[in-house]
N, C-alpha and C positions, 0 to 999 in steps of 0.2 A: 579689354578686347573690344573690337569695334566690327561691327556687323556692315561691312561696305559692300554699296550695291548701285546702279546707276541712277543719276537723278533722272527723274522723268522731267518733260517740259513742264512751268507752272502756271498754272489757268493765270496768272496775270502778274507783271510786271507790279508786284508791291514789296515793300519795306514792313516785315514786322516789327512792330515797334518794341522798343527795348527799354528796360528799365536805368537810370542812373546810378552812379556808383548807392549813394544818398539813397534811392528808391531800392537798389536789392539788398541791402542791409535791413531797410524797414521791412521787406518781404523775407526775408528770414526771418524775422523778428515773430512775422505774421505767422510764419507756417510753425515754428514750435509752439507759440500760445493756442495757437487752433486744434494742434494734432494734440498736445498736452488736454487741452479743453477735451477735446471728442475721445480723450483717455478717459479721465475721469468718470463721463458722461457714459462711457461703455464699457467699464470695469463688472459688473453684474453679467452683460452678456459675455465679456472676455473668461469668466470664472464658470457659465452656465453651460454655453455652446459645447465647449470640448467632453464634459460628460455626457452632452445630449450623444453628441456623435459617439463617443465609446460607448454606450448602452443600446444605440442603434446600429451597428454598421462595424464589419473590422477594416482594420488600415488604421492610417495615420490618423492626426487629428487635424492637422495644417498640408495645405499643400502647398508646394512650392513650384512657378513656374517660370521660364527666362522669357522676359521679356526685352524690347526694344527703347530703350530709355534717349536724352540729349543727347545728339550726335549722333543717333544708332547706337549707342554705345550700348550693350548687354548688361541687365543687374536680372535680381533676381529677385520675383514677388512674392507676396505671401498673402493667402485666403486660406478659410474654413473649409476643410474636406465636403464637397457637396457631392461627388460625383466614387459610384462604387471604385476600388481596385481595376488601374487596368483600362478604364475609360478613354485614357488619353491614345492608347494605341487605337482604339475603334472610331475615335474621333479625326486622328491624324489633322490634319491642317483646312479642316471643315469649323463651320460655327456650330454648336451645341445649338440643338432645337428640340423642345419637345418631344418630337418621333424618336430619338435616340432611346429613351426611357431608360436613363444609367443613374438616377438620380439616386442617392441614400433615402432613405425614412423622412430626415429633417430637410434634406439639401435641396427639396423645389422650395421648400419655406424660409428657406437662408438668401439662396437667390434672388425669388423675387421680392424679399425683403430687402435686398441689399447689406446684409446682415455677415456676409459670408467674406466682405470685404473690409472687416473692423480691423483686420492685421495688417494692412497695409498702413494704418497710423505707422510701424515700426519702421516701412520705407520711405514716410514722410520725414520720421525721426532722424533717418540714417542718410537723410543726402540725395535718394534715390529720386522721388517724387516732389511736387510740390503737392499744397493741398488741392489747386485750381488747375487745371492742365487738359488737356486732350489726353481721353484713355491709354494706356500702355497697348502695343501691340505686339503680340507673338509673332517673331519671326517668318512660320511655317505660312502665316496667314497675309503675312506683309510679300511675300514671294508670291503665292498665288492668287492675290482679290487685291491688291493694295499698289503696288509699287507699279503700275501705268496708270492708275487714275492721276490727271495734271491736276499740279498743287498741293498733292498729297504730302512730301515730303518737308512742308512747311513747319507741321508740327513736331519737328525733329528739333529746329533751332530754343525752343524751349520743354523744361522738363515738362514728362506728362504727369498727371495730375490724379489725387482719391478722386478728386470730382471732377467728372468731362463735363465742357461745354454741352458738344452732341449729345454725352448720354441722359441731361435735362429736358430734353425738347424731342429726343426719339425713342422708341424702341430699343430692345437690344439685339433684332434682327431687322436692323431697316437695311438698305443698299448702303457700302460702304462709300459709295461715290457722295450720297445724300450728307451722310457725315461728317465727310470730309470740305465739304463746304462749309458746315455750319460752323466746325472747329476752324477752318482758314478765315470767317468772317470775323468773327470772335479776336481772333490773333491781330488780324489788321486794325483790328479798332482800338487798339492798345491795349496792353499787362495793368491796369489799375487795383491798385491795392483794395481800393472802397468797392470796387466793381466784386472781387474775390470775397471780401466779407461777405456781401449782399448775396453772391453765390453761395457761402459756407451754410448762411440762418436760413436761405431757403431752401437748399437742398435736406438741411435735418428737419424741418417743415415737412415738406415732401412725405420724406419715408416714414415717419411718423405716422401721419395719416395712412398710408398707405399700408403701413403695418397693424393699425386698428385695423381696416378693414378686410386685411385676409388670414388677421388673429380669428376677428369675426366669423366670418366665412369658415374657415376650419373650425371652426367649438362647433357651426350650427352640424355637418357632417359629421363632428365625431357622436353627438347628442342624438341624432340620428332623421335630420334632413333625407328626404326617402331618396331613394336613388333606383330610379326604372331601366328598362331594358335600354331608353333610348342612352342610357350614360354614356360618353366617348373616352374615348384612355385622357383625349385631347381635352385643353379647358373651356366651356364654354361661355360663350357672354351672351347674355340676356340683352336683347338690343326693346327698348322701349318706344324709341322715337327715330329709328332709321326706317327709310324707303326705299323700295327697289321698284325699278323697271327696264324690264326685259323683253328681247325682241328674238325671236328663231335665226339660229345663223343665217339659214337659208333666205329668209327677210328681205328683199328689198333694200338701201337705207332710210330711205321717207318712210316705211312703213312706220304706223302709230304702234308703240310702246305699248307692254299690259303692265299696269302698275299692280304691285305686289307688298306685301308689308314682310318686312323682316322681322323672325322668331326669336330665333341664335343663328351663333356663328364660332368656329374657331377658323384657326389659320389655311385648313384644308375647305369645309364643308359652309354651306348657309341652308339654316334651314327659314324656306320663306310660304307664304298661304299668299294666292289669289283666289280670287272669288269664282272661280267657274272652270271645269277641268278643261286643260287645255295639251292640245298632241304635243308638247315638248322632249326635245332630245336633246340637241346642244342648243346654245343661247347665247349673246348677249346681255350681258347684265350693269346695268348704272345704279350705283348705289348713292345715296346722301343721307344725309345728317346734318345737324347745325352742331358745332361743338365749338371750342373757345381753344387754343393754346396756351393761356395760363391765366388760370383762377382773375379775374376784375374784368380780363379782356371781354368786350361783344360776342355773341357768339355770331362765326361765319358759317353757310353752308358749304359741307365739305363734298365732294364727290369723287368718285372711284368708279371706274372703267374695268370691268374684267366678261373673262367668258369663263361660260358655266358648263358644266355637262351633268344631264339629269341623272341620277342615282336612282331615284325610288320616289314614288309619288303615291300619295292615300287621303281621303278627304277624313275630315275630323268628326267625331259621334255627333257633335254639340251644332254643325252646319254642314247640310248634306251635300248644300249649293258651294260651298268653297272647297279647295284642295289644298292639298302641302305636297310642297317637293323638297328632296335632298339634293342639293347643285353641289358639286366637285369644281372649286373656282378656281383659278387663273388670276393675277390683277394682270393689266394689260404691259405692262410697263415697271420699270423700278421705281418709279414716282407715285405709279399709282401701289404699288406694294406699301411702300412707305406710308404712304397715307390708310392705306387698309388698318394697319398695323397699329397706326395710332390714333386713327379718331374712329373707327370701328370694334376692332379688337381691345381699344386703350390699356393695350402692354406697355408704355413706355414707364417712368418715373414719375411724371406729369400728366 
């Protein structure tokens, strides 16, 4: 069955490049040594996950969803049950964020481990996927947020893939336009098979690390990391080295900026201290940071645009002369979300 629907215009007049008869026999070649590999290598969690989730949660143990495969063509995926009975109706053809709060016991920790997509080895196995590709996309999602972004339907001429380009280098709620660039650049620059390896060993890099450190994180909570009133349902990040400066909407635009340091932050709230209490209501807020896009790179300063509106303001025991405020942000832009998201928040993989 094939899911037809009209091509949008595509951001540019290119030629995806294609593999040779000779090059897609070596890439099958690749994609069962790999998925067979990342068998083995996930056999303990294949055996472990599904009694975590039957001792935690009733339902299935797998869930299965139709996605948007070569061609459009419809097949059918398979992940770890992460989300209660019943979710997907509440979800309808929205992205899954935080605020929905539908997760199982184990499923925020399967998720943003990446952990909860070990079954789709079976639709690498089976034809569906390759291991290298642009994410699979749900239908409901591809109809509503997808299919008038130009260029988007570029990643249809090849299968999608366990490992997305995008989902290396973004979040998994940045703007789907942002995305969709990254995977079209990717496509144009040619299918290389070395290119795909070098994606496989850095991507199980990746989660790796990234699995130590919210294994971490959870033991320090369960052992009993104190947890105060200020706790949010939301997650938060500890920002060390970001800066903020903020100006009153009302403001001028020459008006001079009041630099501010940033506390935390999740995806809704920032909490930031300047030095001396000030009448704020709504604001203007420029945020920076130096951060790097992948581990060797320089780090570059990154900055974000958004407006803020004050929540709550209190000065701290320890400095009677400085304040804290709660801002309710805004980014200004999907460019600027995107960047929120990942050199702020750093929710992405990377």
């Amino acid at each position: 069955m094939h899911y037809s629907l009209p091509q949008p215009p595509l951001l540019q007049q290119s030629v995806i490049a294609h593999r040779s008869p000779s090059g897609e026999n070596a890439h099958g070649v690749l994609n069962i040594a790999a998925s067979l590999t990342l068998l083995l290598l996930a056999l303990p969690f294949l055996i472990l996950i599904p009694i975590l989730i039957k001792l935690t949660s009733s339902g299935p143990v797998l869930y299965t969803g139709t996605r948007l495969g070569l061609h459009k063509k419809l097949f059918s995926i398979y992940k770890f049950r992460t989300l209660r009975p019943g979710a997907q109706e509440i979800i309808g053809a929205a992205l899954l964020n935080e605020g929905h709060h539908l997760e199982t016991p184990i499923g925020a920790f399967l998720r943003d481990t990446k952990l909860d997509e070990l079954p789709q080895i079976f639709n690498v196995i089976r034809g569906d996927m390759n291991i290298v590709g642009p994410r699979p996309e749900r239908p409901e999602v591809y109809d509503r947020l997808c299919r008038q972004i130009p260029g988007y339907d570029s990643r249809f001429e090849i299968k999608p893939g366990l490992i997305g380009f995008a989902q290396l280098f973004t979040p998994h709620g940045s703007p789907k336009r942002a995305r969709s660039l990254i995977d079209h650049f990717y496509q144009v620059r040619g299918c290389r098979n070395s290119q795909d390896v070098g994606f496989f060993f850095y991507t199980i890099w990746l989660l790796a690390i990234k699995a130590i450190r919210i294994s971490g994180r959870r033991a320090l909570d369960l052992i009993g990391r104190p947890h105060g009133d200020e706790r949010r349902a939301l997650h938060r990040v500890q920002s060390r080295d970001g800066r903020g400066y903020l100006r009153p909407f009302d403001a001028p635009p020459h008006a001079p900026e009041i630099p501010c340091r940033l506390l935390n932050l999740n995806r809704d709230t920032i909490l930031i201290q300047c030095d001396a209490d000030r009448p704020l209501t709504r604001v203007h807020l420029r945020l920076e940071r130096y951060a790097r896009n992948r581990p060797g790179q320089p780090a570059k300063r990154r900055i974000v645009h958004c407006e803020g509106e004050v929540r709550s303001k209190r000065t701290p025991a320890a400095a009677a002369d400085s304040w804290r405020y709660v801002l309710k942000v805004e980014p200004c832009t999907p460019l600027n979300e995107f960047k929120f998201q990942k050199y702020f928040l750093k929710c992405g993989i990377s």
